[in-house]
N, C-alpha and C positions, 0 to 999 in steps of 0.2 A: 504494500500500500504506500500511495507517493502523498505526501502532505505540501499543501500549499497555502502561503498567506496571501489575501486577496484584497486588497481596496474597494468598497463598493461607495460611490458619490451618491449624494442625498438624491431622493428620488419624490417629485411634488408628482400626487393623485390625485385626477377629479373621475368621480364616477357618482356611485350607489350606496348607500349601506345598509346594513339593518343588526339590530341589535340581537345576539342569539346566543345558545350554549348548547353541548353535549345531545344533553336530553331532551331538547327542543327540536333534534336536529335529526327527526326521523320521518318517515312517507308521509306519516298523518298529520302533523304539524312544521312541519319543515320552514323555515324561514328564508335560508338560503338560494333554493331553487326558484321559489317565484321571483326573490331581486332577481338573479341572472335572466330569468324569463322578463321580465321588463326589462331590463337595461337594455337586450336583446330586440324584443319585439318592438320596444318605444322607438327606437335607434336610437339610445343615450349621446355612442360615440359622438352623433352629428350635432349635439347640440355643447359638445364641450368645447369649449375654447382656447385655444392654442396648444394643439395638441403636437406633443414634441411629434412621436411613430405611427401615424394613424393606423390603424388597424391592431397594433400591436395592445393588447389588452393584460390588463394587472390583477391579480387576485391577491388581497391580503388580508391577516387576522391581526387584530394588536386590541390594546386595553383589556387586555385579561383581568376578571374580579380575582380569580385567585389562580386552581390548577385545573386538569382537563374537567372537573366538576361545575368550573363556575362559568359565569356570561363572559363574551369577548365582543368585540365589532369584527363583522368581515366587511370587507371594500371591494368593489369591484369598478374597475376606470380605466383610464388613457392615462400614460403620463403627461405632461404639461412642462411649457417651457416658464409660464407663469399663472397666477391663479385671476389675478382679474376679476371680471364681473360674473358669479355664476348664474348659470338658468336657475327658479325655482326647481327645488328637488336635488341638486347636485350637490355634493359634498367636496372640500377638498379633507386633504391627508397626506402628510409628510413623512416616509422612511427615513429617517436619518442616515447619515455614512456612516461608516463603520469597516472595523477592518475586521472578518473572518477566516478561517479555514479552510481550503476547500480538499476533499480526499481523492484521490482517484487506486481506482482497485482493479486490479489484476484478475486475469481468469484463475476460477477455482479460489475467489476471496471468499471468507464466510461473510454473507452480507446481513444476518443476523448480529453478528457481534461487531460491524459498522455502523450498525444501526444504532448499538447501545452505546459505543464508545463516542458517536457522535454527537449524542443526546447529551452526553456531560460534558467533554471537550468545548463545543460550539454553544450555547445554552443563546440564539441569537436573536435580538430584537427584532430581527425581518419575518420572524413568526412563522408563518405557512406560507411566503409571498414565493408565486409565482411569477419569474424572469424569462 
């Protein structure tokens, strides 16, 4: 396994949010999936405003109340070169920078025990963001 330190620059979000946790986050109540069905169906992308990659879409979780038990916000959006005026409905959201980890694994890695050593090495404020 090859270990790498990686610079990541702050990163401005404008999209969707909605407030959810764990066990809010199953077929019958789901909160998750109807935002990305709106963001979707509405064409959010076209009403966000200075949109750095168009097309390129963000998924992320931050403000955790506690551990996988409690509420977090998920986001979903475009990045932006700046936040400006938003449409009603739009949210922004700032990743911060940060310098991380990153692993790369070889054939025949146990990807079970990158999983876990990751988990405590890297513990990263980017949450579940999707790059």
């Amino acid at each position: 396994m090859q270990k790498t330190r990686l610079s990541l620059p702050e990163i401005k979000l404008v999209g969707l949010s909605v407030r959810t946790s764990n066990t809010i986050e199953n077929p019958a109540s789901s909160k998750i999936g109807p935002c990305v069905q709106k963001y979707v169906e509405e064409n959010f992308p076209a009403k966000i405003p200075h949109r750095k990659n168009k097309g390129r879409t963000f998924c992320a979780y931050s403000h955790y109340e506690s551990d996988y038990t409690g509420e977090y916000t998920f986001y979903i959006g475009e990045e932006v070169e700046s936040f400006g005026e938003l449409t009603e409905g739009l949210v922004s959201h700032i990743i911060p920078s940060q310098t991380d980890n990153t692993f790369w694994c070889h054939a025949g890695c146990d990807h079970k025990g990158l999983a876990r050593h990751l988990e405590y090495v890297s513990p990263r404020t980017r949450g579940s963001t999707t790059i």
